[in-house]
Phi, psi and omega in degrees: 000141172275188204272120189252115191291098151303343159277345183267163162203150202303158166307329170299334168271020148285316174309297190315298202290349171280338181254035170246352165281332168290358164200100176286343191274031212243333169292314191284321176322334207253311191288323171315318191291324184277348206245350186280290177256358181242334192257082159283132128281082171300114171310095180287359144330284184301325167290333153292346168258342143297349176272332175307281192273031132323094177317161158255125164331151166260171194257152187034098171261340166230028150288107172328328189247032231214082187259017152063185183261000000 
């Protein structure tokens, strides 16, 4: 293993980080966005009854030559 340069940093974080210090109300936006689609209270009812009625894939579904039943 070499030597790991810890001062550098790409142009893309220096843009990032100038443009989230010229607009900081861009953290909470971003923490909303996150609680909106990812920090889920899933129902593990429903995910068992969505793992239930889940068909099984035919097999090679984008095989050309594969015309299925």
């Amino acid at each position: 293993m070499g030597i790991v340069n810890t001062w550098y940093e790409s142009d893309h974080t220096l843009w990032m980080r100038d443009l989230m210090a010229k607009h900081p109300e861009w953290a909470t936006e971003q923490q909303s966005g996150r609680a909106l689609w990812w920090d889920l209270q899933l129902d593990a009812s429903a995910q068992k009854d969505y793992a239930a009625a889940r068909e099984a894939q035919k097999p090679y579904p984008y095989d050309v030559n594969f015309f299925g039943e």
